[in-house]
MIZA-295068 format. One record per residue (C-alpha): residue in three letters; x, y, z. Coordinates in Angstrom, 3 decimals, decimal comma, m for minus. Example, Ala and Ser with C-alpha at 12.3 -4.5 7.8 and 13.67 -1.06 7.14 Angstrom:
BEGIN
PT residu        u        v        w
PT    ALA   12,300   m4,500    7,800
PT    SER   13,670   m1,060    7,140
END
This chain:
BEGIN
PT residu        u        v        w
PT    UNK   m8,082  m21,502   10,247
PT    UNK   m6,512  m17,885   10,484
PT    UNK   m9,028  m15,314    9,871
PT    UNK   m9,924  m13,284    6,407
PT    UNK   m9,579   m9,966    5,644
PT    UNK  m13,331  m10,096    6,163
PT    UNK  m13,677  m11,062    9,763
PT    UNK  m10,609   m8,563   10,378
PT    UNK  m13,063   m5,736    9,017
PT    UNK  m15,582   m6,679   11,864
PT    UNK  m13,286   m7,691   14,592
PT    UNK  m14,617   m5,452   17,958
PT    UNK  m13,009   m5,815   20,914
PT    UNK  m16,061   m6,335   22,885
PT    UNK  m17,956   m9,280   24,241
PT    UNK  m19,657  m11,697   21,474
PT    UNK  m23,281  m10,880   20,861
PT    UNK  m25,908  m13,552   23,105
PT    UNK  m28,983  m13,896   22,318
PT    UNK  m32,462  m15,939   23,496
PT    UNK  m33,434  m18,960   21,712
PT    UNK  m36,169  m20,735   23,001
PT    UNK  m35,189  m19,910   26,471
PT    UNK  m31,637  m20,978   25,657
PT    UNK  m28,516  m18,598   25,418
PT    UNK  m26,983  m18,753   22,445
PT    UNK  m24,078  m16,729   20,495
PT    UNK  m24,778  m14,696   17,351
PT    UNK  m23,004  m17,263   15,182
PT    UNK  m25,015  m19,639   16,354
PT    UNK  m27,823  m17,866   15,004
PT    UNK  m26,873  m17,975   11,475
PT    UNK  m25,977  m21,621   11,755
PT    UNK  m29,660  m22,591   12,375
PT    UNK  m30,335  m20,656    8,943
PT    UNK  m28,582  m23,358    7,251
PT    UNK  m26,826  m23,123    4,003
PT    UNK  m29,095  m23,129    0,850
PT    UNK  m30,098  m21,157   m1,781
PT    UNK  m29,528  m17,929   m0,306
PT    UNK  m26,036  m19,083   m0,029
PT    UNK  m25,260  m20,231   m3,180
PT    UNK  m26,736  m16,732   m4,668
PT    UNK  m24,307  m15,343   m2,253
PT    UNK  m21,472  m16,903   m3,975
PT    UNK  m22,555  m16,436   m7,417
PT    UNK  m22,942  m12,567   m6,690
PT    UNK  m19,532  m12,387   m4,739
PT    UNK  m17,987  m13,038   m8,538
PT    UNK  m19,125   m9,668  m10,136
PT    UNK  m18,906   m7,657   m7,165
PT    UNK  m15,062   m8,902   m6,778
PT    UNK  m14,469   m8,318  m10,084
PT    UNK  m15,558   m4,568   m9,982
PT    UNK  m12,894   m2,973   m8,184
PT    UNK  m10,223   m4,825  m11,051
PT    UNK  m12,697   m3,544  m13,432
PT    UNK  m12,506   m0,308  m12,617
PT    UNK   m8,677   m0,342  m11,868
PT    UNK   m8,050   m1,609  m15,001
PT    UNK  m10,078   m0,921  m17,856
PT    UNK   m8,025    2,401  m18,621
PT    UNK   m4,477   m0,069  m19,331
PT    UNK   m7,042   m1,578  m22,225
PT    UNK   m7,835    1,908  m23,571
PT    UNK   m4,659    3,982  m23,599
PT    UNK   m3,023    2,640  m26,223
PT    UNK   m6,268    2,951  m28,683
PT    UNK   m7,381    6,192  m27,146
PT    UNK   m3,624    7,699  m27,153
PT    UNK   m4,181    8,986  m30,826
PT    UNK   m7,702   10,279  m30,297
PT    UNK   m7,488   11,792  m26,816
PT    UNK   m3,958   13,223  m27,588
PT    UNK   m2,438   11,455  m24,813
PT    UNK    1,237   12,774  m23,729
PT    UNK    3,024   10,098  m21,001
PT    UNK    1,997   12,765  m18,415
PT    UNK   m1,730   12,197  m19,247
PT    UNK   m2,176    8,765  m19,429
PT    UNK   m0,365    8,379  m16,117
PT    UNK   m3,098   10,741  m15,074
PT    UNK   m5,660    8,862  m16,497
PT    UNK   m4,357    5,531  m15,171
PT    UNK   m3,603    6,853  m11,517
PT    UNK   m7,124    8,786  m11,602
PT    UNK   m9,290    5,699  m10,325
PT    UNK   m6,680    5,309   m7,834
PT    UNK   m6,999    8,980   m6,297
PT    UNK  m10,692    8,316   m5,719
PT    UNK   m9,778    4,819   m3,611
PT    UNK   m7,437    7,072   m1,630
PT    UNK   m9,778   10,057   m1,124
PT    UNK  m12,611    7,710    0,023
PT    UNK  m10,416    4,837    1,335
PT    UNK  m10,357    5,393    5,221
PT    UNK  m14,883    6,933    5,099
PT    UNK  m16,876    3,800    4,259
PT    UNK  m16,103    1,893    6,899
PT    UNK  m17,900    4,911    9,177
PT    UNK  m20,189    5,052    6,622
PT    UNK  m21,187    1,523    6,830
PT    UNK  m21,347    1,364   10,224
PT    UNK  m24,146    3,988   10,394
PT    UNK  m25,910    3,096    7,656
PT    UNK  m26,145   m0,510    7,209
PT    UNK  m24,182   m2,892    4,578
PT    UNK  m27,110   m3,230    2,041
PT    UNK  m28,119    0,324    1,192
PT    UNK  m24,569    1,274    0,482
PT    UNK  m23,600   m1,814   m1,531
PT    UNK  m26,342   m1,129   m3,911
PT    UNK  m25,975    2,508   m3,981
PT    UNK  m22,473    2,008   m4,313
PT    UNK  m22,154   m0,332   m6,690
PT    UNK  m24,973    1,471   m9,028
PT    UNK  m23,003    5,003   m9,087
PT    UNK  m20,123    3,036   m9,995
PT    UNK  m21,317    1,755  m12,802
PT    UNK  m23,088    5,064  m13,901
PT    UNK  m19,330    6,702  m13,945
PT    UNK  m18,008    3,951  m15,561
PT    UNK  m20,876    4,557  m18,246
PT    UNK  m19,865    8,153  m18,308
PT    UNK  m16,418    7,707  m18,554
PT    UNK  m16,675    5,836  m21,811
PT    UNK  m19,690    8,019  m23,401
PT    UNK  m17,417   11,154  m23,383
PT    UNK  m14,267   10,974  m25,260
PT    UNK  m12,432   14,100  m23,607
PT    UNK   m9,370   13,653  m21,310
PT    UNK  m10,351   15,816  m18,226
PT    UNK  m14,147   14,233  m18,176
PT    UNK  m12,413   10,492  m18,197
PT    UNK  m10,477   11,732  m15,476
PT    UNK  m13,465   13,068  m13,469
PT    UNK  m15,286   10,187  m14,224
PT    UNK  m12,698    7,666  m13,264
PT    UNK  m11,450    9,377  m10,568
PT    UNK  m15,571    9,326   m8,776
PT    UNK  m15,446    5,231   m9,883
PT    UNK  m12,500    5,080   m8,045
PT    UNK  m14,610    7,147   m4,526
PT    UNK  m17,748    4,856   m5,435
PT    UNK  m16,258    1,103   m5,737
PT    UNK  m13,815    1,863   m2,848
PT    UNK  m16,497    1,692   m0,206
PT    UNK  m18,737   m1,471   m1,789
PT    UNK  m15,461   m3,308   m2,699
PT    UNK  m14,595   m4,890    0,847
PT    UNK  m17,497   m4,237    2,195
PT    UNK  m19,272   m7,008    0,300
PT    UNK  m16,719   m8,783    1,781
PT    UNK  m17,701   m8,087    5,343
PT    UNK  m21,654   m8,747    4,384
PT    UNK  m20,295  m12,238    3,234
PT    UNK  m18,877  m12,739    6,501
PT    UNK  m21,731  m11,811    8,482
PT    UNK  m24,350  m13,281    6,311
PT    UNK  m22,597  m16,897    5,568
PT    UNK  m22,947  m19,536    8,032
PT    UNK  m19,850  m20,066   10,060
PT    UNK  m19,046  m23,344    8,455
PT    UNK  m17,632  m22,494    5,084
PT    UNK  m17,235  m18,705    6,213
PT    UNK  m13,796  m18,660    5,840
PT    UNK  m13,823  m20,582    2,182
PT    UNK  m16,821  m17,879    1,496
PT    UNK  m15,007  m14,976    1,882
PT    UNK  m11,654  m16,442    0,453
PT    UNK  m13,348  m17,095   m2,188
PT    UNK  m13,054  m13,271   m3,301
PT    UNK   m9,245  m13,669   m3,984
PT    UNK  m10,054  m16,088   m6,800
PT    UNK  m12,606  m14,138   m8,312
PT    UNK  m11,010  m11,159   m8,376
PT    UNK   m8,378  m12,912  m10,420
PT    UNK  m10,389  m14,549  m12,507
PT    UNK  m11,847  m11,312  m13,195
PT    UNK   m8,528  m10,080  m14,682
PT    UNK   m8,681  m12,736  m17,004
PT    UNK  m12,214  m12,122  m18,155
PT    UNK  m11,449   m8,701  m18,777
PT    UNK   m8,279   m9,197  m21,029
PT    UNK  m10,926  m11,684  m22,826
PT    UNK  m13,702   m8,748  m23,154
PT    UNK  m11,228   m6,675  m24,606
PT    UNK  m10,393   m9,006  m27,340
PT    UNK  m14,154   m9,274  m28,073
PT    UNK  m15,292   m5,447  m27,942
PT    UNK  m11,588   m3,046  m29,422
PT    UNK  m10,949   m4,770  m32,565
PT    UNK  m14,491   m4,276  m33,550
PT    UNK  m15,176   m2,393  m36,451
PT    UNK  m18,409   m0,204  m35,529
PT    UNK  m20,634    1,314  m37,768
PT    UNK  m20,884    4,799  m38,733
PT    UNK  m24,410    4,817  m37,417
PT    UNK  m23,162    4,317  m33,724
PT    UNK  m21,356    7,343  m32,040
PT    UNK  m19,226    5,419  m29,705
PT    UNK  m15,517    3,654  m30,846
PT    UNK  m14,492    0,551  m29,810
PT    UNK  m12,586    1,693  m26,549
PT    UNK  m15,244    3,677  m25,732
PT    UNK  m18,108    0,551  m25,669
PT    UNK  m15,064   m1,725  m23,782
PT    UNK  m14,955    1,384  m21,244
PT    UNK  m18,749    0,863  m20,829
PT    UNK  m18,886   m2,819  m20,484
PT    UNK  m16,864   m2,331  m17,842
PT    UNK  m19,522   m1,074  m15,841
PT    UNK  m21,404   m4,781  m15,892
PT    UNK  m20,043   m6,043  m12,733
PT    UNK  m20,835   m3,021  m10,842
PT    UNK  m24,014   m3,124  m12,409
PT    UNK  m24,797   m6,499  m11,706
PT    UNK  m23,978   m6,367   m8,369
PT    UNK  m25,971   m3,150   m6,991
PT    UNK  m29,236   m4,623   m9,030
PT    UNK  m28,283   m8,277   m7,079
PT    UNK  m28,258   m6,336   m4,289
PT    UNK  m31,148   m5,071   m4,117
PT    UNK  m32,791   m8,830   m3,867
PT    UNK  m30,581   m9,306   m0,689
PT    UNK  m31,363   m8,565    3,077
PT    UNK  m29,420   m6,307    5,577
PT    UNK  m26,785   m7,980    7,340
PT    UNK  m28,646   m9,272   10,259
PT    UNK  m25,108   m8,426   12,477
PT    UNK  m25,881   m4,919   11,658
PT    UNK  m29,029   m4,790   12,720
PT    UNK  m28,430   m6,371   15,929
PT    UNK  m25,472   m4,400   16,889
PT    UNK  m28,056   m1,683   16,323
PT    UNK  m30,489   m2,592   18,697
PT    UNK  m33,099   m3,751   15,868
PT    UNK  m34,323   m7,056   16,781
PT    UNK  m36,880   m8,172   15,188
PT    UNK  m35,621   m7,088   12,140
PT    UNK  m32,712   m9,219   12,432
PT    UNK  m34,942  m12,101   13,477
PT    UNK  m36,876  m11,348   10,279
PT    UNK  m33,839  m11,123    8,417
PT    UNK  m32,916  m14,327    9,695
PT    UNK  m35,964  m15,993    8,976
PT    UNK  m36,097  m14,785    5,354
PT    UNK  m32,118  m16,560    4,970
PT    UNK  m33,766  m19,397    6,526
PT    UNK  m36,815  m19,918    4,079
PT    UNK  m34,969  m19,340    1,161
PT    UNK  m32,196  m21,968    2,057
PT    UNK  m34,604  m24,395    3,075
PT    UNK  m37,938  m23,572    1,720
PT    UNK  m39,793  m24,055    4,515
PT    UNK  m41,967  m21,366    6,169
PT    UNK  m40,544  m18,668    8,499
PT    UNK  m42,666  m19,845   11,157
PT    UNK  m40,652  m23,132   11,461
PT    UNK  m37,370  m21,076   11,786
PT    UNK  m36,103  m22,099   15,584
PT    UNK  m35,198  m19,077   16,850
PT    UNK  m38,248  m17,656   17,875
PT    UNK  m36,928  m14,213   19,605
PT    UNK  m33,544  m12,252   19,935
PT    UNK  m32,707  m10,873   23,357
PT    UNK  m29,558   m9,119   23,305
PT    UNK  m28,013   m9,964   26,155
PT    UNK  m23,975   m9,964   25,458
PT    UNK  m23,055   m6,248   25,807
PT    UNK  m21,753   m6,047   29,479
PT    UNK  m19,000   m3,425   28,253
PT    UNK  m19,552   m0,011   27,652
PT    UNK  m20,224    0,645   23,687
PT    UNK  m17,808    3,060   21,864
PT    UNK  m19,109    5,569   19,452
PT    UNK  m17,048    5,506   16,164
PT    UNK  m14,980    8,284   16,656
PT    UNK  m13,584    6,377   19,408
PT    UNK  m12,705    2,898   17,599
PT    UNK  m11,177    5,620   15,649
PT    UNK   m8,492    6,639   18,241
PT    UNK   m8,224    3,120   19,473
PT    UNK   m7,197    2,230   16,045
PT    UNK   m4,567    4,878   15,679
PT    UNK   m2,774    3,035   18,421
PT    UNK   m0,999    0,944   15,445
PT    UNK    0,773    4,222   15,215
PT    UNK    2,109    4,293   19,232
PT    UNK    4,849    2,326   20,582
PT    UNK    5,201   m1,290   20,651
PT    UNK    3,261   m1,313   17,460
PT    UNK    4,574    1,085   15,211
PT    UNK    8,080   m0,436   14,159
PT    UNK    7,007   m3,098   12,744
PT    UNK    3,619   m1,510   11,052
PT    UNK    6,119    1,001    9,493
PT    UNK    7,737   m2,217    8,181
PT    UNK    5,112   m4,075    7,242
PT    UNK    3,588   m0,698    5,231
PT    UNK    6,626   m0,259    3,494
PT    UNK    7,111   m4,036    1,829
PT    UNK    3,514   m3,471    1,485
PT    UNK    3,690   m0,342   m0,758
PT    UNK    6,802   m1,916   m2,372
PT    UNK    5,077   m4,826   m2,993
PT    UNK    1,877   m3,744   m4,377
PT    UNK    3,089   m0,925   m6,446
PT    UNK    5,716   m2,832   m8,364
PT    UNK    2,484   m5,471   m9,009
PT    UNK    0,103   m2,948   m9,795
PT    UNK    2,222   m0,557  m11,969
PT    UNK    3,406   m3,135  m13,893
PT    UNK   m0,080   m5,326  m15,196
PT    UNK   m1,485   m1,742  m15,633
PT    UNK    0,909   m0,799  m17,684
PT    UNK    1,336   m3,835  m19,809
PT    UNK   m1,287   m3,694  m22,771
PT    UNK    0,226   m0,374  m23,782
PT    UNK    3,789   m2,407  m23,456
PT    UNK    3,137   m5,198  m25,342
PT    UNK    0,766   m3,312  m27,783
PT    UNK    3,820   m1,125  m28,714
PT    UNK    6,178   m4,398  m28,871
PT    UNK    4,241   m5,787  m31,103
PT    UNK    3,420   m3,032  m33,490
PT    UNK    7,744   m2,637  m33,824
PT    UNK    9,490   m3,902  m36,905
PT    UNK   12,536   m5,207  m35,033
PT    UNK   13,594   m8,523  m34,518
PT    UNK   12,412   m9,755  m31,084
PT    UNK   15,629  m11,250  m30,334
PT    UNK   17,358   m7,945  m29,902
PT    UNK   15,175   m7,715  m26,807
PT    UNK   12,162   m6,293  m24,945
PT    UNK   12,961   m2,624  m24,589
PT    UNK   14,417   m1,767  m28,283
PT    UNK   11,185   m2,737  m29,250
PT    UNK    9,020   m0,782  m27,034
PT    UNK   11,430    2,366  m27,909
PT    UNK   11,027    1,863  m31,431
PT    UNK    6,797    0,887  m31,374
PT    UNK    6,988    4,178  m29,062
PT    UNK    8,336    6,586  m32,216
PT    UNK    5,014    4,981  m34,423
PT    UNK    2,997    5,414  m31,856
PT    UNK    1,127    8,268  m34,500
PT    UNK    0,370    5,200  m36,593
PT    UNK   m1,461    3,025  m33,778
PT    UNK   m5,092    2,625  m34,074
PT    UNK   m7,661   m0,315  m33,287
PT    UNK   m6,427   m1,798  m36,436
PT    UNK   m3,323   m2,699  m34,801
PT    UNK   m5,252   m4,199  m32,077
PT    UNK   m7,349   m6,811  m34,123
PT    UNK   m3,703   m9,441  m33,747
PT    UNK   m5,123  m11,752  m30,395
PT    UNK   m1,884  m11,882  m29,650
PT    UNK   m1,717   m8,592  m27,213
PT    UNK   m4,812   m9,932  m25,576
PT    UNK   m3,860  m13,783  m25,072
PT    UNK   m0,768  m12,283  m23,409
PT    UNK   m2,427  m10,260  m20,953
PT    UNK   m4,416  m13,175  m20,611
PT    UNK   m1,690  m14,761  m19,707
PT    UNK   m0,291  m12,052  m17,542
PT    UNK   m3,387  m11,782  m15,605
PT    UNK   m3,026  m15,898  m14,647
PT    UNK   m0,059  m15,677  m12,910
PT    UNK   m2,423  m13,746  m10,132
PT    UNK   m4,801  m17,125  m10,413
PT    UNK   m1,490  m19,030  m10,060
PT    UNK   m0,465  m16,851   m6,947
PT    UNK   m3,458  m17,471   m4,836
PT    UNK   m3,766  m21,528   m5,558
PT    UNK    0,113  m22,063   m4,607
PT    UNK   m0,465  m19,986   m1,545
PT    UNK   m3,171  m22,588   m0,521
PT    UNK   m0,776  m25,730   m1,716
PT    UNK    2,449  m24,370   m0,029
PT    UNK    0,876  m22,580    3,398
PT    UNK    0,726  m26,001    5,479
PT    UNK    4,472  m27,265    4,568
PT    UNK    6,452  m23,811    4,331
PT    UNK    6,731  m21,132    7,248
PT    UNK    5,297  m17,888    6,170
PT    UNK    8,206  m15,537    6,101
PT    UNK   10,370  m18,060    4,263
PT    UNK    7,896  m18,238    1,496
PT    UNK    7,658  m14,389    0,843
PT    UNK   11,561  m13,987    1,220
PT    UNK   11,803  m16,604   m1,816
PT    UNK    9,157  m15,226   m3,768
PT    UNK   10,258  m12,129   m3,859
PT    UNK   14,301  m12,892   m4,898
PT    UNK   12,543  m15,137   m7,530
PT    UNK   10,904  m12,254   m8,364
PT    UNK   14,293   m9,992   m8,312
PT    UNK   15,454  m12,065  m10,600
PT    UNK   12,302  m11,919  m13,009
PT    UNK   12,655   m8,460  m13,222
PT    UNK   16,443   m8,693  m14,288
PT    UNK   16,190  m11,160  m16,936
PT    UNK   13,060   m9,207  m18,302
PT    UNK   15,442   m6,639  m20,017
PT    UNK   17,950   m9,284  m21,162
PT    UNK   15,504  m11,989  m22,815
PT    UNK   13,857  m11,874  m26,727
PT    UNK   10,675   m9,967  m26,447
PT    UNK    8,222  m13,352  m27,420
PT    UNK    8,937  m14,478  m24,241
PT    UNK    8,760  m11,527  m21,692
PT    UNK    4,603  m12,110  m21,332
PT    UNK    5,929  m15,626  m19,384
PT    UNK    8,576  m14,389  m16,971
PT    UNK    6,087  m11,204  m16,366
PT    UNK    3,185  m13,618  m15,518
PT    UNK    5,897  m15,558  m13,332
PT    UNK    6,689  m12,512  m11,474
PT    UNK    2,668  m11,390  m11,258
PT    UNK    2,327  m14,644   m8,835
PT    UNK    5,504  m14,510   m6,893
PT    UNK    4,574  m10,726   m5,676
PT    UNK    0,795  m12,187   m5,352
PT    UNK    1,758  m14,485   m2,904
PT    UNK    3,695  m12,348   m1,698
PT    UNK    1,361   m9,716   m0,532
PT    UNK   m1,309  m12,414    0,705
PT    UNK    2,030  m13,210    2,975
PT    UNK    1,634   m9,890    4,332
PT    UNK   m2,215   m9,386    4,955
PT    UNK   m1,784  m12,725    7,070
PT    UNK    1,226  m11,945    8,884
PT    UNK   m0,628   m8,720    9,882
PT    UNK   m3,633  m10,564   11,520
PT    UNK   m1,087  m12,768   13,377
PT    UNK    1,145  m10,051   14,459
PT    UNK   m1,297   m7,171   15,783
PT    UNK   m3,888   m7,533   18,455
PT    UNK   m7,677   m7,713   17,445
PT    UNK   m8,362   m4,134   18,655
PT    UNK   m6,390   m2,651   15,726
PT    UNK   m6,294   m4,995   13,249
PT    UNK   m8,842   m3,402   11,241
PT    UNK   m7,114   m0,159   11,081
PT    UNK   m4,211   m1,819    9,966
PT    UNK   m5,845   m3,894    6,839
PT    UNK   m7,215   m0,031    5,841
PT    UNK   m4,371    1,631    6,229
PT    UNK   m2,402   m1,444    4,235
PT    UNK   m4,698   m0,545    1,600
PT    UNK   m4,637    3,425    1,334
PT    UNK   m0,615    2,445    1,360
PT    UNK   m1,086    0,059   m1,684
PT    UNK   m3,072    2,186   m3,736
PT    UNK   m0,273    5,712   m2,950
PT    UNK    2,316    2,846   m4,097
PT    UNK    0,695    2,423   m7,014
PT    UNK   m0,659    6,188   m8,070
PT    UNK    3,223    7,087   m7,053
PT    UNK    4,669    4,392   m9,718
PT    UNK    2,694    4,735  m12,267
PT    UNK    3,949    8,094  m12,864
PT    UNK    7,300    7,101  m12,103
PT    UNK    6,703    4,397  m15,099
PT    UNK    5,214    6,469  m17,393
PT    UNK    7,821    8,883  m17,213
PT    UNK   10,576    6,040  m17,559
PT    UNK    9,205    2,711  m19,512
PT    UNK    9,573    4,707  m23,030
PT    UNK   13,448    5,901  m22,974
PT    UNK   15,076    4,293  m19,916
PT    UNK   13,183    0,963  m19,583
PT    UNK   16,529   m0,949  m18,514
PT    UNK   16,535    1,535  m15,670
PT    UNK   13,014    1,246  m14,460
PT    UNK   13,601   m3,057  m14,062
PT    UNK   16,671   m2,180  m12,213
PT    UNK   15,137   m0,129  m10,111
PT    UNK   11,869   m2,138   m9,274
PT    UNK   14,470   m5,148   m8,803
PT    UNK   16,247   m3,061   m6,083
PT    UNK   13,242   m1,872   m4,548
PT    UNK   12,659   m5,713   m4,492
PT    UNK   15,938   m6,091   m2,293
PT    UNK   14,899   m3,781    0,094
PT    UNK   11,516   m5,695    0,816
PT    UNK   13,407   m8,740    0,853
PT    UNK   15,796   m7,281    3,680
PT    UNK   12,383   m6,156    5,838
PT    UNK   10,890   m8,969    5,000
PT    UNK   13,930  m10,710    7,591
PT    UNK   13,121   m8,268   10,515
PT    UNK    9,275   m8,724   10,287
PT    UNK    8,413  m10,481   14,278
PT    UNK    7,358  m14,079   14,428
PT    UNK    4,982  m13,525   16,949
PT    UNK    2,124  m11,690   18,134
PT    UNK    2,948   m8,067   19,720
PT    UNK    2,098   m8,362   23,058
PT    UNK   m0,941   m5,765   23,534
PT    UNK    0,288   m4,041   26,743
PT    UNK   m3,710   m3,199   27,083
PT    UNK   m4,978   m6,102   27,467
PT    UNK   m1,918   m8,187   29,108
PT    UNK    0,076   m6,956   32,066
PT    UNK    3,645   m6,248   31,232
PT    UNK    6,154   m8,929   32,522
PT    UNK    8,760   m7,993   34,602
PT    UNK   12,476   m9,358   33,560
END
């Protein structure tokens, strides 16, 4: 099985940790494996759902509240692509530190501290209705859940016994969908609420604050976990990892520590020379050097394409079909009239407007097509070659994009859900083909810099959308549909293989 996005993270080019067990030598995995799987693992699983559900949570609350909050905040197009794109800026700002950050300082403290301060800005955010404190607030979400995000993912991976590993941290993907869907369903249960005079908060404002329940959820769950006994290992601390060990051990078996049967760790793998951080650093920036950087620019580019067209669009789409459906035209004259026209009466939008299901059961159904994405990835992987699958999905999606304009406006919710899983699988394409295609020593520069490129992509179009999707909404589907050709073309000169790693394999000689 190919490796996760998870494993990537941790991937060293280095010799694999040894240790003593009962006089025999062992590998580090194999130290795990005598844990078992249990109760601590299941916990793990059931935790892994709110904490990958935070980052959408945080990405994606603000779509639910703009077209509520317009009216009250005073939004122009201007600032509620600033409020959308804030949450963003923080994931870029902070994007490329936690990795250093977790490397010094352990997995556990900064998942809980992490996850904790998100949720207090998310808190914020909602308690104050005034444009530039929303933005703060959103935009030091966006610098909190950036760092506890993936590397929950990583402490799955290091934590989980190497059988099921791989369906452990894969696992993620589905959640994180699923979370989409749960949050279109929380905002049909909190906006159209009428609240009483007595409480100080609107509707929008208590949705923006139960959005802080994953993150919150997940730092306290934290708390009950232990350090990733990897971690403290690679840092030279034992017996704490043997204790850590132990105390994954009792709790999936319920027996006592003592009958755990490793009985000391003697680190005994590290032959090489170990390379201070700053140093993986430069190694990593290799993916910018010759033979590498062709293709990286490639694979960045369909990347950003990708992504952005994705993201921009289901962020933008409760303030779409919210003005769609507020418009007295007839449907049948098509999806942008109406969107013009519910754009003039904007003035007249409030929460009252918002109480019809039928914005909500659409994003609903939106959000699926993500769900969709990730289980016909699985289905389709073992009988279609990679490339060919993201070159169809993404003319499929082309073509999703043109008939959007063209088609009566009850039916756009299904062709935009369509084109949310052809671009899903699409990008799961690409974070594969870039563990197959670069060597292990800078893989996981590559994943971060994939995702600092996805989240510019995104920040970048949604201003280009906001500034477009009111008067020239034709325009904007053309244009996403030719940025769709382009990616399609680069998807053609992406390499089939590896890239040979001149640094660890001589050259051959023609």
């Amino acid at each position: 099985m190919e490796k996760t996005a998870g494993d990537i993270h941790q991937s060293k080019k280095k010799q694999p940790e040894v240790f003593l067990v009962r006089n025999v030598v062992v590998e580090d995995t194999e130290i795990l494996q005598r844990a078992r799987c249990g109760k601590f693992s299941i916990a793990l699983l059931l935790l892994a759902f709110p904490a990958s559900c935070s980052s959408g949570f945080d990405s994606g609350s603000v779509s639910y509240l703009i077209p509520v909050a317009s009216v009250d905040l005073g939004l122009a197009p201007y600032d509620r692509a600033l409020l959308q794109s804030s949450c963003y800026a923080g994931m870029i700002l902070s994007g490329m530190l936690w990795g250093f950050l977790s490397d010094a300082f352990g997995r556990k403290k900064l998942l809980v501290f992490g996850f904790l301060l998100d949720a207090l800005m998310n808190v914020l955010a909602g308690a104050f209705p005034i444009l530039s404190l929303m933005i703060l607030f959103k935009f030091l979400a966006g610098i909190m859940i950036c760092g506890p995000s993936p590397i929950f993912t990583a402490y799955i991976s290091e934590v989980y016994p190497k059988k099921g590993r791989d369906l452990a941290v894969l696992s993620t993907g589905f959640y994180s969908a699923m979370g989409q869907i749960l949050q279109a369903g929380l905002a049909m249960l909190i906006i159209p609420l009428q609240i009483p005079k007595e409480i100080p908060f609107k509707s929008w404002q208590l949705f923006q604050m139960a959005c802080s329940l994953p993150s919150l959820i997940s730092g306290i769950g934290c708390i009950f976990f232990v350090e990733s006994p990897k971690f403290l290992a690679d840092k030279g601390n034992h017996e704490g990892a043997l204790k850590a060990c132990q105390t994954i051990y009792t709790i999936n078996t319920g027996n006592q520590s003592a009958t755990y049967p490793v009985k000391r760790l003697n680190h005994m793998g590290r032959k090489t020379e170990d390379k201070s951080n700053f140093s993986k650093f430069l190694e990593g920036m290799d993916i910018f050097k010759p033979p590498f950087v062709q293709k990286a620019l490639i694979i960045f580019v369909i990347y950003l394409g990708a992504v952005g067209s994705h993201n921009s669009l289901r962020l933008w789409m409760p303030e779409i079909l919210t003005l769609v459906s507020t418009s007295t035209l007839d449907p049948e004259e098509g999806f942008c009239p109406l969107l013009h026209e519910g754009n003039l009466w904007r003035s007249n939008l409030t929460t009252a407007n918002m109480k019809s299901e039928e914005v909500y059961s659409k994003m609903m159904l939106v959000n699926t097509g993500c769900l969709i994405g990730q289980f016909a990835l699985l289905f389709f992987i073992n009988y279609i070659k990679m490339k060919t699958m993201q070159f169809n999905c993404i003319l499929a999606g082309i073509a999703c994009l043109l008939v959007i304009p063209l088609i009566s406006a009850d039916y756009v919710a299904i062709i935009i859900s369509i084109f949310m899983a052809l671009y899903d699988i699409c990008i799961m394409c690409i974070i594969n083909e870039v563990v197959q295609i670069f060597p292990t020593r800078i893989r996981a520069t590559s994943i971060s810099v994939l995702m600092l490129i996805s989240r510019i992509g995104t920040l970048s179009l949604n201003f280009l959308m906001a500034n477009l999707i009111y008067t020239y909404c034709e325009y904007l589907f053309d244009g996403m549909a030719l940025l769709g050709l382009v990616i399609a073309g680069l998807i053609l000169i992406i390499p089939n293989k590896p890239i040979e790693d001149n640094l660890s394999k001589p050259s051959k000689e023609n």
